[in-house]
C-alpha positions as CSV (number, residue, x, y, z in Angstrom):
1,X,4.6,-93.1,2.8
2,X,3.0,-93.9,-1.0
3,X,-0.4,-92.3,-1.3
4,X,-3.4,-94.6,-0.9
5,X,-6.8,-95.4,-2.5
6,X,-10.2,-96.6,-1.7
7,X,-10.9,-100.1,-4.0
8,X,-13.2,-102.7,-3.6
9,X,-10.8,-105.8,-3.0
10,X,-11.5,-109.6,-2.7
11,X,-9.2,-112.0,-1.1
12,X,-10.8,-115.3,-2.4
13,X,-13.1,-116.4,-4.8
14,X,-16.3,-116.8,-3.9
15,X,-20.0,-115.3,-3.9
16,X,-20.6,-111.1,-3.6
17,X,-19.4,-111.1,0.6
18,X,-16.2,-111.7,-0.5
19,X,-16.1,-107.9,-1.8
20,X,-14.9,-105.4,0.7
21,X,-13.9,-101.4,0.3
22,X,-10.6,-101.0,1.4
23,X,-7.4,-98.7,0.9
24,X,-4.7,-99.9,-0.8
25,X,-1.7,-98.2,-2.5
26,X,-2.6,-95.7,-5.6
27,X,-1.2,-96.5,-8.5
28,X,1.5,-94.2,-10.7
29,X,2.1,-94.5,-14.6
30,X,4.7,-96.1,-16.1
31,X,6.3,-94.8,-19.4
32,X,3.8,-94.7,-22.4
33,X,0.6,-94.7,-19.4
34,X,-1.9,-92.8,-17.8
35,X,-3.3,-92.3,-14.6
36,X,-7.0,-92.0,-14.2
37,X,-9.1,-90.6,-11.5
38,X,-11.9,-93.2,-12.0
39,X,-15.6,-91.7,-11.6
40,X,-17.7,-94.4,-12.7
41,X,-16.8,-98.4,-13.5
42,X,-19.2,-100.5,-15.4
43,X,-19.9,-104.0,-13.8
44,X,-20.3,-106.7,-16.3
45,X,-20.9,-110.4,-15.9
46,X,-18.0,-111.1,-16.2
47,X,-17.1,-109.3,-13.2
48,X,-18.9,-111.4,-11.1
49,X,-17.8,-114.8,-13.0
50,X,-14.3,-113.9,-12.1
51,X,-15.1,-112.9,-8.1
52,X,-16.6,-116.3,-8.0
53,X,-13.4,-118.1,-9.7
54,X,-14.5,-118.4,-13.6
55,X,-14.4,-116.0,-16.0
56,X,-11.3,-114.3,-16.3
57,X,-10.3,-115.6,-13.1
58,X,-7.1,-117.2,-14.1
59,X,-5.4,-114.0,-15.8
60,X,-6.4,-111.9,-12.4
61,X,-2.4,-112.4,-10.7
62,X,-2.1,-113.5,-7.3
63,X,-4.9,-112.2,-4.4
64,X,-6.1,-110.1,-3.2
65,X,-7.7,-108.8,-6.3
66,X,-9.5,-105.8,-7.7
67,X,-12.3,-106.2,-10.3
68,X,-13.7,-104.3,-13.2
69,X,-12.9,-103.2,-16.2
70,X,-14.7,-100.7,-17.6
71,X,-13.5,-97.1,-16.7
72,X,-14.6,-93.5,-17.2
73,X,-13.0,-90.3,-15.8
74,X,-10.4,-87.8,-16.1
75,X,-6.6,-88.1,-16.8
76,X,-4.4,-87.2,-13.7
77,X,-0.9,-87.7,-14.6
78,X,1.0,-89.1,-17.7
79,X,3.8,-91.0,-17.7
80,X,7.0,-90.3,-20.3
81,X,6.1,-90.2,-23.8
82,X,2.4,-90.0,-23.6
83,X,1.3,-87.4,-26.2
84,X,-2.4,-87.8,-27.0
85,X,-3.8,-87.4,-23.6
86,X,-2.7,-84.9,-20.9
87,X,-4.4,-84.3,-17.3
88,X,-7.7,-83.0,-17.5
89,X,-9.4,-84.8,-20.2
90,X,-12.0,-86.8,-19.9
91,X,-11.7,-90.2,-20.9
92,X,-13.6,-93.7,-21.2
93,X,-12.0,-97.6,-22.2
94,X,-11.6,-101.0,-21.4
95,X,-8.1,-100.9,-20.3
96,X,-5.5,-104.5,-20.0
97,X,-8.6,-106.9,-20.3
98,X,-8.1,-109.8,-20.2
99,X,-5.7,-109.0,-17.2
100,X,-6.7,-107.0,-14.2
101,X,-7.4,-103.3,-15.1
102,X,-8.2,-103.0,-10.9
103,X,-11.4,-100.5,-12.0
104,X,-13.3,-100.9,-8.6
105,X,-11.1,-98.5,-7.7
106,X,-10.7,-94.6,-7.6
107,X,-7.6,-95.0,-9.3
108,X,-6.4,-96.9,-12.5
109,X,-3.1,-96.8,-14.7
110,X,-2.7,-98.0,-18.2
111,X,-1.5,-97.3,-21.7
112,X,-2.9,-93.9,-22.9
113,X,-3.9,-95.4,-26.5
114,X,-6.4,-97.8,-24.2
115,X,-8.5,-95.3,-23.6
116,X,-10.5,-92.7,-25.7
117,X,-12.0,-89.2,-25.3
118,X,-15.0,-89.5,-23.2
119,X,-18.6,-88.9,-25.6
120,X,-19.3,-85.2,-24.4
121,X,-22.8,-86.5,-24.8
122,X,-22.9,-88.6,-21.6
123,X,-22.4,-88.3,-18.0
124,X,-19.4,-90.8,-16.5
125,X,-21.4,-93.2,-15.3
126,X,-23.4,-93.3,-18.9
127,X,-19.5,-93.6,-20.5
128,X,-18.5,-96.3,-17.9
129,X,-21.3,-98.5,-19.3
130,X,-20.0,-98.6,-22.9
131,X,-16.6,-100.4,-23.3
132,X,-16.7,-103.8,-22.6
133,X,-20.0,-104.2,-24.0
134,X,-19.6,-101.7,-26.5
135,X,-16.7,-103.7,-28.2
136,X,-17.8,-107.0,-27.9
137,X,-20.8,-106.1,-30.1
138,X,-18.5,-103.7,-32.4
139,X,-16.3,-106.4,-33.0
140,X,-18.0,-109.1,-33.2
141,X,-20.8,-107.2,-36.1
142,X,-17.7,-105.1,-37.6
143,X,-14.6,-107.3,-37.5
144,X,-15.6,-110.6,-37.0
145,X,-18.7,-111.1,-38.9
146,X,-18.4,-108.4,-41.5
147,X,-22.1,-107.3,-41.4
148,X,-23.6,-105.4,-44.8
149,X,-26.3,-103.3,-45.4
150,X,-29.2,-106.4,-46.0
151,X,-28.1,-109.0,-44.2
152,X,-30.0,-110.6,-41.1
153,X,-28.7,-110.4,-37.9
154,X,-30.0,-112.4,-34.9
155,X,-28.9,-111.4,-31.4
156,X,-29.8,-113.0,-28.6
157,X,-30.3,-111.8,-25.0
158,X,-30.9,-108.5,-27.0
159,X,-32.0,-106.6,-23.6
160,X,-28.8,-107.1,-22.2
161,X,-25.6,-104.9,-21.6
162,X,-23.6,-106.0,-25.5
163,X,-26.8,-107.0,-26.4
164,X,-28.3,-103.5,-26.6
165,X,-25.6,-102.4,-28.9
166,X,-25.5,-105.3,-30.8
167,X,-29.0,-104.4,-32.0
168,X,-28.0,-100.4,-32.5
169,X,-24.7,-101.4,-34.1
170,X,-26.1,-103.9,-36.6
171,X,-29.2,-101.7,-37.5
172,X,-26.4,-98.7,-38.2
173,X,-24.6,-101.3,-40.2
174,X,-27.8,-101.7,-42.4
175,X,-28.8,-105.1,-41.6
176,X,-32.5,-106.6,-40.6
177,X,-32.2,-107.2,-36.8
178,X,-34.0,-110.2,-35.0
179,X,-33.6,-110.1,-31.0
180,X,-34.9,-112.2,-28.5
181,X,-36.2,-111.1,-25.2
182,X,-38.4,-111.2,-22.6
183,X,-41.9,-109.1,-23.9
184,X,-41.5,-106.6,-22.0
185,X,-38.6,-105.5,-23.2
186,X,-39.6,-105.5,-26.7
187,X,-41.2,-101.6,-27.3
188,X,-38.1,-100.6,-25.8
189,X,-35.9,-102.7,-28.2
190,X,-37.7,-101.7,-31.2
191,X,-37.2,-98.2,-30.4
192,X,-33.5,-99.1,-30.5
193,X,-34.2,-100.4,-34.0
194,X,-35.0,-104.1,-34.0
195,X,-37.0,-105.0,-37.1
196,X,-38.2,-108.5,-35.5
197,X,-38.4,-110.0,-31.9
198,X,-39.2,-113.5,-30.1
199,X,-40.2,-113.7,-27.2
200,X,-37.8,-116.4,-25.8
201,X,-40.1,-117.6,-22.3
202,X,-43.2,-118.4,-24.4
203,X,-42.1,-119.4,-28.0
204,X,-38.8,-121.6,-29.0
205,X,-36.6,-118.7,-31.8
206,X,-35.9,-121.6,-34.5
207,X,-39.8,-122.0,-35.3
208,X,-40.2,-118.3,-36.0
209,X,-36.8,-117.7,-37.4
210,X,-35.0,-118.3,-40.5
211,X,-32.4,-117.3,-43.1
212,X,-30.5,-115.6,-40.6
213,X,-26.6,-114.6,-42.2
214,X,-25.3,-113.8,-38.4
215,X,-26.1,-115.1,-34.8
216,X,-24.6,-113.3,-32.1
217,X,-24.6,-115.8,-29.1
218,X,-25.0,-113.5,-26.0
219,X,-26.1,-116.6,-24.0
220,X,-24.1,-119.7,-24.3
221,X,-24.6,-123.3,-24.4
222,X,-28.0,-122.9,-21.9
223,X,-30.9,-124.6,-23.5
224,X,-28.7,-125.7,-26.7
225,X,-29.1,-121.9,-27.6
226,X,-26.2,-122.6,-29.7
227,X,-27.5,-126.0,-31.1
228,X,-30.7,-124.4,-32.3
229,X,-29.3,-121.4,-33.3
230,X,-27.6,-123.3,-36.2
231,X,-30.6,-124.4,-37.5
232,X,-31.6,-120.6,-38.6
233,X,-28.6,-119.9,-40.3
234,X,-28.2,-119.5,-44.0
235,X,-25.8,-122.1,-45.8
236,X,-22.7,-120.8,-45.2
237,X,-24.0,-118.3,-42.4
238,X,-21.7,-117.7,-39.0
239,X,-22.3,-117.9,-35.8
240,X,-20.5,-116.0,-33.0
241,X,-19.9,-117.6,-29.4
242,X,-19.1,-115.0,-27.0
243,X,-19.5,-116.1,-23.6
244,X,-17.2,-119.4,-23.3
245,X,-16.7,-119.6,-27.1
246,X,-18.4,-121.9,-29.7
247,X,-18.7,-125.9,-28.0
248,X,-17.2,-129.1,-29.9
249,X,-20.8,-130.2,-30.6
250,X,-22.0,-126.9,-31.6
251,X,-18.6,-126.9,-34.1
252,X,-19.5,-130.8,-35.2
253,X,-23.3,-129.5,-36.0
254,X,-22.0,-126.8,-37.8
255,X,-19.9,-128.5,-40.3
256,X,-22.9,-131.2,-41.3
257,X,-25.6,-127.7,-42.0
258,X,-22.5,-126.0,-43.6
259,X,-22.5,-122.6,-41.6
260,X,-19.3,-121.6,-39.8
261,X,-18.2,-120.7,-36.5
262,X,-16.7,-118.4,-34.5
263,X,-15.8,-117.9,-30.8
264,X,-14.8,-114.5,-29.7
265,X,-12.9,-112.5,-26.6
266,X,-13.2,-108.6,-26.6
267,X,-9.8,-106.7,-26.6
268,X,-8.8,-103.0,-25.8
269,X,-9.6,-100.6,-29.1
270,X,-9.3,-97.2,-28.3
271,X,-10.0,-96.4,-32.0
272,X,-13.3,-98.2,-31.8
273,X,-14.2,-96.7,-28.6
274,X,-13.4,-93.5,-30.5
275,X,-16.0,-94.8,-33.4
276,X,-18.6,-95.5,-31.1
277,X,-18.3,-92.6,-29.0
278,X,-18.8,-90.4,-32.1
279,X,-22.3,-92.9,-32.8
280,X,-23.2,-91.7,-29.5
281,X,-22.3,-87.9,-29.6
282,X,-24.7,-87.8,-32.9
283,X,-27.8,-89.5,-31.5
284,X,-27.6,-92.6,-32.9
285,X,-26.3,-94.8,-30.4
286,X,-28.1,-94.7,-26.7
287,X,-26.7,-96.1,-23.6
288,X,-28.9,-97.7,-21.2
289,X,-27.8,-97.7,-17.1
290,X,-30.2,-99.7,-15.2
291,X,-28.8,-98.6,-12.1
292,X,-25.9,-97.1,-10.6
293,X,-24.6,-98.0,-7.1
294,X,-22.0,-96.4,-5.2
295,X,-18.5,-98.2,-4.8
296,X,-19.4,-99.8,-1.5
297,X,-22.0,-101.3,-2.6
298,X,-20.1,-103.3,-5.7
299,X,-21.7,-106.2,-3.9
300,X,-25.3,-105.8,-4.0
301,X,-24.3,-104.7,-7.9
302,X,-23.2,-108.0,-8.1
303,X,-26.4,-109.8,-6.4
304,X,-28.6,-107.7,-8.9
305,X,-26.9,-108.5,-11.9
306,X,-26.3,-112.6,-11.1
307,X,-30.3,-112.5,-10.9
308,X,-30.2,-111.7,-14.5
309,X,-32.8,-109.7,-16.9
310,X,-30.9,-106.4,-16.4
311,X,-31.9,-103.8,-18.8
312,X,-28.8,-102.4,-20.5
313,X,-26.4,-102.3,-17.8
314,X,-24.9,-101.5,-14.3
315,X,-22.5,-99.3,-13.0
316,X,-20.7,-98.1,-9.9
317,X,-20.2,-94.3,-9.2
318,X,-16.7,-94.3,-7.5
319,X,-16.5,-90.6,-6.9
């Protein structure tokens, strides 16, 4: 009889109920993979956009499914021909996304060069906050936007999970950072290095902001935050899209102001991961955990974080 697992699994789509700890068969590596005794999984909105049928949703595989994607803990067994990881080590990534990586879970397989060398700095569930969101705002700054030393950056939902390291990432790249948040978040973004925040619930951005060479859309199309944020953007400026990618209208607007656009998915960098994780082991990065709630309670994780205004992020301690 195969060995089994405890995971949280979900047989339909729908609203956090659907989310029950179960046991289910335990994965083992294939050639080229690892398997990973999972301490800690970050939960990320797009988690719970996928549990309710969006998101990711459609890349999932057939039901029942097993959300989550960011993992930290240690390598248990290797499969033929892994080299750079053997069991023991500690380890952190953002394995298979956009397909299932089935991190609810105390147990995950995937390619070893998915996953980097856990920041000795942090504690797992610290590490299982930092891939998804770590990357999107890497790659979006880094390889998507280019950002030098001088330019202006404006991210919004700043407080957020990427957000958070949008702002660290983009003040280590050397550029003037704008945020917008909620003001109470603000000492505690500045801190992070913000040079300039808007408070978003009592003042619209676009009257207060200008000259801006990069937008990082946290937010979407809500309120036309992608409408207005064109207006702030330097001729010839880009904006980035993340959640749900850059709208025809927004992509019409852009064209008449003469700024570009960008939409943007986050993919599986282990040498990024590596990057950051060496940003964190030397103090200048910080990662910030709201909250951490055990695996059997991935649901109320999920009712927390669809209320919005989380600080940073949430995670699930899985052993």
């Amino acid at each position: 009889m195969s060995e089994t697992m405890r995971a949280v699994v979900q047989r339909s789509f729908g609203g956090p109920d659907v989310l029950s700890v179960e046991r289910v068969a335990k994965p083992e590596p294939l050639p080229t993979e690892v398997l990973v005794r999972v301490r800690a999984a970050g939960v990320n909105p797009v988690d719970w956009k996928s549990r309710a049928g969006g998101g990711m949703a459609g890349h999932l595989g057939d039901a029942p499914h097993v959300l989550g994607w960011d993992v930290s803990g240690v390598v248990e067994a290797v499969g033929f021909g892994v080299t750079t990881l053997q069991p023991g080590d500690e380890v952190y990534g953002m394995p298979w996304f956009p397909r299932a990586a089935r991190a609810y879970a105390e147990h995950v397989t995937a390619p070893s060069r998915q996953f980097a060398r856990k920041p000795a700095s942090l504690t797992h569930e610290e590490a299982a906050a930092v891939p998804l969101a770590a990357l999107t705002a890497w790659q979006v700054l880094v390889d998507t936007a280019g950002v030098e030393k001088g330019q202006r950056v404006l991210v919004h939902a700043a407080a957020g999970g990427v957000g958070h390291f949008a702002v660290q990432f983009a003040k280590h790249l050397g550029a003037h950072v704008i945020g917008t948040a909620s003001a109470e978040r603000h000492g505690w973004l500045t801190g992070l290095g913000a040079d300039e925040l808007v408070d978003y619930r009592s003042v619209r951005f676009e009257e207060h902001v200008r000259d801006v060479d990069v937008v990082v859309d946290l937010i979407g199309g809500r309120d036309e935050t992608d409408l207005r944020s064109l207006s702030v953007l330097r001729p010839g400026g880009l904006f980035v899209g993340v959640p749900g990618g850059v709208s025809e209208a927004a992509v019409a607007r852009a064209a008449e102001l003469g700024v570009r656009t960008s939409s943007f998915l986050v993919e599986p960098d282990a040498p990024a991961l590596a990057g950051i994780g060496e940003l964190i082991d030397a103090g200048e990065v910080r990662v910030e955990v709201e909250r951490v709630f055990p695996l059997e309670q991935a649901a109320e994780a999920h009712v927390h974080g669809e209320r919005g205004r989380v600080r940073g992020k949430l995670v699930l301690s899985v052993s």
